[in-house]
C-alpha positions in Angstrom: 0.0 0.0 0.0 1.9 2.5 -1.2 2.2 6.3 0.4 1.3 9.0 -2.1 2.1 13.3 -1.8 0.4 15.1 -4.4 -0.5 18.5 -4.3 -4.7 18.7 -5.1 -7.4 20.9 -5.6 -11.0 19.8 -3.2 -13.9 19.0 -5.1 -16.5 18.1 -2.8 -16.5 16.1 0.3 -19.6 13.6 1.5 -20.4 12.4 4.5 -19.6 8.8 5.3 -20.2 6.8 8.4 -20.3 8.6 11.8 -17.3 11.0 11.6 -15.7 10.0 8.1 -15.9 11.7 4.7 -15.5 10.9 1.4 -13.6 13.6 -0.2 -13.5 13.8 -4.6 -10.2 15.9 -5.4 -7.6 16.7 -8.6 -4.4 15.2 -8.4 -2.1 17.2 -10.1 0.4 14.2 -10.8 -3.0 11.3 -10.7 -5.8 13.2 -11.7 -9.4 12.8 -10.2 -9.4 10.5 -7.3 -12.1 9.7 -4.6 -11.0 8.7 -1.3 -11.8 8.4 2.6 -11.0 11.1 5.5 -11.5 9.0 8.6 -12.7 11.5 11.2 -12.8 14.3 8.9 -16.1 15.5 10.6 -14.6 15.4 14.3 -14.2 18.9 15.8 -10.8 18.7 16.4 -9.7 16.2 12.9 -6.0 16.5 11.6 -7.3 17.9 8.0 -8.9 21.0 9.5 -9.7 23.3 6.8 -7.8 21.4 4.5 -10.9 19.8 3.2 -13.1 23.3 2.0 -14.5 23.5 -1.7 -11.7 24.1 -4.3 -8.7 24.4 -1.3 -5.4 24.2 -2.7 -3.9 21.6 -0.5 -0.7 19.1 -0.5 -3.0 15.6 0.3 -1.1 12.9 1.7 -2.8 9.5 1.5 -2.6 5.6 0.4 -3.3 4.2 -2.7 -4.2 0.3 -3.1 -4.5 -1.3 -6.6 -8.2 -2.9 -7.7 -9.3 -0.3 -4.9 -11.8 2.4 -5.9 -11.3 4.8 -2.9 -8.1 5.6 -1.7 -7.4 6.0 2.3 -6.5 10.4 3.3 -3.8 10.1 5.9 -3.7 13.8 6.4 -3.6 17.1 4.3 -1.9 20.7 4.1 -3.3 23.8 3.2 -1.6 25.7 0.7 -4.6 28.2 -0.4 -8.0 28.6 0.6 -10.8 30.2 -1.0 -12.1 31.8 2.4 -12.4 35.2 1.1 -15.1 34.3 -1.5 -17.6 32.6 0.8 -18.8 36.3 1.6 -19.8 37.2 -2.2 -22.7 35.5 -3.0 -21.4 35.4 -7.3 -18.3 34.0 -6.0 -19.5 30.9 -4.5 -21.4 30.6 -7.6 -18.7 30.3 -10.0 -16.8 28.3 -7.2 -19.9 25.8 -7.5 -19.9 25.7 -11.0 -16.2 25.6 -11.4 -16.3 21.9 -8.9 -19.9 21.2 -10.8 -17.6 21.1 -14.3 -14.4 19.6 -13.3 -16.0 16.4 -11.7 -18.9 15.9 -14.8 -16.0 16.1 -17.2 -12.8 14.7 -15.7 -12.5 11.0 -15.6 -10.9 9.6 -12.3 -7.1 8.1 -12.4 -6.2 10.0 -15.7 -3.9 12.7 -14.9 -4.5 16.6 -16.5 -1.7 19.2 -15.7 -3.3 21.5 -18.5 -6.1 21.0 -16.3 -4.9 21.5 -13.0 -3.0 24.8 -13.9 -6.1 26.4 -15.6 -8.0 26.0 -12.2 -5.1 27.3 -10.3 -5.2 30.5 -12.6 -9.1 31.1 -12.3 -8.8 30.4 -8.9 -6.2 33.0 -8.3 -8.7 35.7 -10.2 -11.4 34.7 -8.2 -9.0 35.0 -4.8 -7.7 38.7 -5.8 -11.8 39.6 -6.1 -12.7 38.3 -2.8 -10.5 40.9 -1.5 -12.2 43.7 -2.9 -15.5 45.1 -3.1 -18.1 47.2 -5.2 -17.9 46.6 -8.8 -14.8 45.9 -9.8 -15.9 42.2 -8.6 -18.7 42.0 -11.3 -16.3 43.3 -13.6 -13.0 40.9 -12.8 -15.8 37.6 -12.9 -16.9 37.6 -16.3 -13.6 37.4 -18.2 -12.8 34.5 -15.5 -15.9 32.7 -16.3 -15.2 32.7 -20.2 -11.8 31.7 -19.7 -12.9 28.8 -18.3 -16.0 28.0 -20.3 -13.5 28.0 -23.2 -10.7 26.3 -22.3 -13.2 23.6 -20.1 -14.5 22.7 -23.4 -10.7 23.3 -25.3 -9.2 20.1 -23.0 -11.9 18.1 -23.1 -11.7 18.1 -26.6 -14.9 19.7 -28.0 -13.8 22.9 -29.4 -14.8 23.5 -32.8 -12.6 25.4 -35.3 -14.2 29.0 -34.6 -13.2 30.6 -37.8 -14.4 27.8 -40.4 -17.8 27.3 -41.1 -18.8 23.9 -40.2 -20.9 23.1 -43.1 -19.4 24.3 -46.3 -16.1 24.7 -44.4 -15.4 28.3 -45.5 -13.6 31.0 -44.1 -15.7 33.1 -41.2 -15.7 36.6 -41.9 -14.0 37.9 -39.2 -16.3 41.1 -39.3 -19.3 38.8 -39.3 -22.0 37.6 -37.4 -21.5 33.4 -37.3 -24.3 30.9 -36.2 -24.9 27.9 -33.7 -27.4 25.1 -32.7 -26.8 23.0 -29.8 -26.6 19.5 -32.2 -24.7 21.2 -35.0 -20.9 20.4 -34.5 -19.5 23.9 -34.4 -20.5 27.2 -36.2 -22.4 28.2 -39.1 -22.1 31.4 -41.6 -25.0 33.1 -42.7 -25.1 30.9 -46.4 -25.6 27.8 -44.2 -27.4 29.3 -41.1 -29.8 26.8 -39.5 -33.5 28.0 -38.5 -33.7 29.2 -35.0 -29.9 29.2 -34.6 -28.3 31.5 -31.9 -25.7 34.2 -33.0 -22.2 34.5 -31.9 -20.9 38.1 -33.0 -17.5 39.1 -34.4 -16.7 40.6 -31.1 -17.4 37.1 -28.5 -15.1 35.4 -31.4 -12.1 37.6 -31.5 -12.4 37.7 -27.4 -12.0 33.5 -28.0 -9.3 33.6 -30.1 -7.5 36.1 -28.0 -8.3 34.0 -24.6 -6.5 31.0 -26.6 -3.7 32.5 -27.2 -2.9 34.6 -24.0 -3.3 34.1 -20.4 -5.9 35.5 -18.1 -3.5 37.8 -16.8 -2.7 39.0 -19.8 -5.6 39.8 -22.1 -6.3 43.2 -23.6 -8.2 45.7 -20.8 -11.9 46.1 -21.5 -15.2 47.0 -20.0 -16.9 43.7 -18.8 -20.2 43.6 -17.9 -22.3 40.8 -17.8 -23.4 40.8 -21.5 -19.5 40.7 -22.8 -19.5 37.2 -24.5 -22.7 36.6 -23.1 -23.8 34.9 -26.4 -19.7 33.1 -26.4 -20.3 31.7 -22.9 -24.0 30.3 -23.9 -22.0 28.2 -26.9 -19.6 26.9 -24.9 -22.0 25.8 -22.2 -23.6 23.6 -24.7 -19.8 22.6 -26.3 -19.9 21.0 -22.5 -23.4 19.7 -21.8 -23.8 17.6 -24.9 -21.1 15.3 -24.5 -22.5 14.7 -20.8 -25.7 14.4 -22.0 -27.4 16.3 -19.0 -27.5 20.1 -18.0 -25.4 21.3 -15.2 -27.2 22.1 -12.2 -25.1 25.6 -11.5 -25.1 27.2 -15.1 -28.9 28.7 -14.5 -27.3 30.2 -11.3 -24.4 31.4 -13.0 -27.0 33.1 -16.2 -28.9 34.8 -13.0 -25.4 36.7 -11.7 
């Protein structure tokens, strides 16, 4: 039974027995595991607040082959998302951020891209916990599209977003382009489907620029909620098709 150190990122925890927990969380180095925290739920337990939504933590535990759940010896706490509790749109996106990255990652396979883009949004969502007024509306959205798109980039089910899908040509880039939740990726105006949603020039070029650079470092801009409004609502259903089921936090989310 071998011992394992891995830093991980808390997904949820469930109650088990009397005092235990079962506790889903990202592996950096083994990906999504599910394991046991025996006495997690005692007052005075040796993972303290180790164990919170989305806490960056260094989790010690055991690993047995043919075994399902691995055993928690004990964890670390390397960041906590404390300051976010307070901000009602914060725990949102936390939600929907743990809501995502169980429904699409499948346990033992390890994802650094992954783990890193977390990390990053996290660290966004950390800096706006601190503050208050507007500038937290403001710093969320471009947090939220960052990882709508690059959720859906990893997992695989990113369209080409300057090719029409159907007659495969060029999208103008000064053009309005089209999209249906069972059509593979976008349309131009030629091939537009009835009832299809739009996706303007502007949600595209803020894609193609959030694929290219990092969060920290995208071009300044007024975000308000409707910025890539119609970009997020495509990329939500890039992610709910291949799971075949809505998520439960994206109406909360579309309510911020």
């Amino acid at each position: 039974m071998p011992a394992r150190e891995s830093q991980a990122l808390v997904l949820r925890t469930y109650p088990f027995q009397e005092a235990d927990l079962v506790v889903s969380f990202l592996a950096r180095d083994q990906g999504r595991l599910r394991g046991v925290a025996r006495g997690a739920r005692r007052l005075r337990s040796r993972f303290g607040a180790g164990l919170e939504r989305l806490a960056h933590v260094r989790m010690f535990y055991f690993q047995r082959e043919n075994r399902d759940l691995v055993s928690l010896d004990s964890c670390e706490l390397i960041d906590s998302h404390f300051d976010c509790s307070a901000e009602y749109s914060l725990g949102v996106t936390l939600d929907f951020l743990t809501e995502v990255s169980e429904q699409i990652l499948p346990e033992h396979e390890p994802n650094e891209r992954f783990f890193r883009l977390l990390l990053l949004v996290l660290e966004q969502l950390r800096q706006l916990g601190r503050r208050e007024g507007p500038e937290t509306g403001a710093g969320l959205w471009p947090a939220l599209t960052y990882f709508h798109l690059w959720a859906v980039k990893l997992g695989g089910w990113l369209p080409e977003l300057g090719r029409c899908t159907s007659c495969r040509a060029p999208l103008d880039a000064e053009a309005r382009a089209y999209y249906l939740r069972n059509l593979d990726g976008l349309a131009c105006q030629r091939c537009r489907p009835g009832n299809a949603w739009t996706l303007a020039p502007e949600s595209r070029a803020i894609a193609e620029e959030m694929l290219h650079n990092s969060l920290r470092r995208l071009t300044p801009r007024l975000w308000e909620r409707s910025t890539a409004a119609d970009l997020r609502q495509f990329l939500l259903q890039r992610l709910e098709e291949p799971l075949e089921r809505k998520l439960v936090t994206a109406p909360l989310i579309a309510e911020l």
